[in-house]
C-alpha positions as a Python dict, from the first residue, in 0.01 Angstrom:
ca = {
    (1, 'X'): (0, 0, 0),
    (2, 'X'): (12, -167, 325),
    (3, 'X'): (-259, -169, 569),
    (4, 'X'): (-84, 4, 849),
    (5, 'X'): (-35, 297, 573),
    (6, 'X'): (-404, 298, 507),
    (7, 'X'): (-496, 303, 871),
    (8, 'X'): (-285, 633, 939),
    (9, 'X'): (-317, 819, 615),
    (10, 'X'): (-729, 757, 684),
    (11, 'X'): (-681, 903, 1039),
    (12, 'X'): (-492, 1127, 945),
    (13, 'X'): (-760, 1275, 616),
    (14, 'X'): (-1063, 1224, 876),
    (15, 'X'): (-850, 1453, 1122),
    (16, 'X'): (-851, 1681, 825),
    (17, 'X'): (-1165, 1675, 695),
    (18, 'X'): (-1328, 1745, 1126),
    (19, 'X'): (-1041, 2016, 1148),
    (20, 'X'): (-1263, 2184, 843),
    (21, 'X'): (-1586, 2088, 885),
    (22, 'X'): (-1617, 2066, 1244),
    (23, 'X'): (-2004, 2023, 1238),
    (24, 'X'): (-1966, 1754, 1042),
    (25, 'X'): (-2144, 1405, 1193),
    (26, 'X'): (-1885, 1208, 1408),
    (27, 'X'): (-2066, 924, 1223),
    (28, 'X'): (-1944, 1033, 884),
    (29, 'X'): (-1644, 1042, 1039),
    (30, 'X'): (-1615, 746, 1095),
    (31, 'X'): (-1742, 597, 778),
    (32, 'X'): (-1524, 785, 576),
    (33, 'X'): (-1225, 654, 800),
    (34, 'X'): (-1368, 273, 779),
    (35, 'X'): (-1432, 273, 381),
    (36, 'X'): (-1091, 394, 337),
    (37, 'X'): (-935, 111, 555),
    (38, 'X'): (-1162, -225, 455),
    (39, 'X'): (-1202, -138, 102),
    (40, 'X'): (-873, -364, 89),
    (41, 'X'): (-1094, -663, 198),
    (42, 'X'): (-1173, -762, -175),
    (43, 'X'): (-730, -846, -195),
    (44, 'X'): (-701, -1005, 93),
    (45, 'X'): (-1071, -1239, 65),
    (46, 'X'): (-916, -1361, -279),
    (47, 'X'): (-602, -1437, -163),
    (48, 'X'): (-737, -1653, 96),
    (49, 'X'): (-948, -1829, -130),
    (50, 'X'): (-649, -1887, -365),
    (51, 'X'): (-375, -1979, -125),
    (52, 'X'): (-560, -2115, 185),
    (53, 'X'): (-399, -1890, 419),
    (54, 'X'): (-451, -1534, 588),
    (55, 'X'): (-92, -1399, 560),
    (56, 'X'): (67, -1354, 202),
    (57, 'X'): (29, -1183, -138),
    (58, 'X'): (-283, -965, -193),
    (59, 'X'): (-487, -1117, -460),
    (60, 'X'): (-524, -989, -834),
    (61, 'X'): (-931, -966, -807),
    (62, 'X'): (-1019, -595, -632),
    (63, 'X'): (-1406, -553, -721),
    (64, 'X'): (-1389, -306, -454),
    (65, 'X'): (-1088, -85, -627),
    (66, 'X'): (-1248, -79, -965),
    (67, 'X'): (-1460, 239, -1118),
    (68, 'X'): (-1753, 19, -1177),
    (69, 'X'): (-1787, -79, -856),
    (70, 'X'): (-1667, 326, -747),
    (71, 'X'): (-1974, 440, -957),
    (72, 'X'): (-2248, 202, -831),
    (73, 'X'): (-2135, 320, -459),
    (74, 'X'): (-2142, 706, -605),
    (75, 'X'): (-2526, 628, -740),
    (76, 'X'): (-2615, 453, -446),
    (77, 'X'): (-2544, 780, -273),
    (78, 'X'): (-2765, 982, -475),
    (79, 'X'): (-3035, 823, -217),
    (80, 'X'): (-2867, 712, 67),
    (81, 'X'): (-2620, 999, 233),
    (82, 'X'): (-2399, 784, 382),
    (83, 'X'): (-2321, 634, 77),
    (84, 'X'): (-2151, 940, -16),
    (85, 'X'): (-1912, 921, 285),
    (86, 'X'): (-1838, 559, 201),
    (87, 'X'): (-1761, 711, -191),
    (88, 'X'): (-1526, 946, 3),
    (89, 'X'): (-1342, 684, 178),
    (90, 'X'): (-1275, 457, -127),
    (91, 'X'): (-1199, 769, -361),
    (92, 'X'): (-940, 840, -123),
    (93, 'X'): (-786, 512, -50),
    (94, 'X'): (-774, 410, -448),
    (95, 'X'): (-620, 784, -494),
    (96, 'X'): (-314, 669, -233),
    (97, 'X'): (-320, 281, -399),
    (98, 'X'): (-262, 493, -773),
    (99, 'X'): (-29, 693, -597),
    (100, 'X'): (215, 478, -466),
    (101, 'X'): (136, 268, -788),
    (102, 'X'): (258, 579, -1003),
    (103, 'X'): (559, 660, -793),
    (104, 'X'): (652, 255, -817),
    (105, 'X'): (647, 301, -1195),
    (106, 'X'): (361, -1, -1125),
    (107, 'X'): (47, 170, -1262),
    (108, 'X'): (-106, 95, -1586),
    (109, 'X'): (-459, 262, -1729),
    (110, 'X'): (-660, -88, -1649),
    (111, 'X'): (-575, -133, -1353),
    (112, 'X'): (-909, -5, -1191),
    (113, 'X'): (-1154, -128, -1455),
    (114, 'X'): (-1319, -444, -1396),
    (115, 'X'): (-1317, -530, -1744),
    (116, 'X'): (-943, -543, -1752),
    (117, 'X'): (-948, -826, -1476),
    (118, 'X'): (-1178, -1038, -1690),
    (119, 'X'): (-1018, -985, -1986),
    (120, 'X'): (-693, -1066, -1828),
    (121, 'X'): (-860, -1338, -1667),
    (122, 'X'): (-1045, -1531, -1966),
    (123, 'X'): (-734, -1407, -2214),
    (124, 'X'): (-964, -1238, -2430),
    (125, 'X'): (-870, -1004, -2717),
    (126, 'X'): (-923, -615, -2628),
    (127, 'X'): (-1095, -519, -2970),
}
């Protein structure tokens, strides 16, 4: 999914989120809104580190999209409550990225697993 859809689907589920929890910490708010957007800095980082250039195809490395990496922030939150806003953010931006991968007919069961890349990677043998 493109950035620009990223940006207003996460404004548009913060909007959503104040319109029902209105107490809620404007801070939160805006955590929720940032993970959701940057979490798409792990594509982009790798695919200026392959092609030398800031414009062009996302790269195939997304430590920031896989459950691994969506568990150790979901732990991490167990002590730190901001963490869980962050979780919130990147739960709902991978939800839209399987989304639109699912409507594309694009989405296959490893793509989120971190173990897939390497073994994809390294051409290992699944056993």
């Amino acid at each position: 999914m493109l950035p620009r859809w990223h940006i207003l689907y996460g404004a548009l589920f913060v909007i959503v989120i104040w319109l029902f929890v209105p107490n809620i910490n404007p801070l939160y708010l805006i955590i929720i809104f940032l993970s959701s957007v940057i979490i798409d800095l792990d594509s982009y980082t790798n695919a200026i580190i392959k092609t030398k250039k800031i414009r062009g195809k996302k790269g195939d490395f997304r430590l920031f999209h896989t459950i691994e990496f969506h568990i150790l922030i979901a732990i991490i939150s167990l002590f730190f409550t901001p963490f869980l806003y962050v979780f919130i953010g990147m739960v709902f931006h991978s939800l839209l990225d399987a989304g639109e991968m699912l409507y594309r007919d694009q989405l296959y069961g490893g793509e989120f697993l971190l173990s897939s890349y390497f073994f994809k990677r390294f051409n290992l043998q699944k056993s």
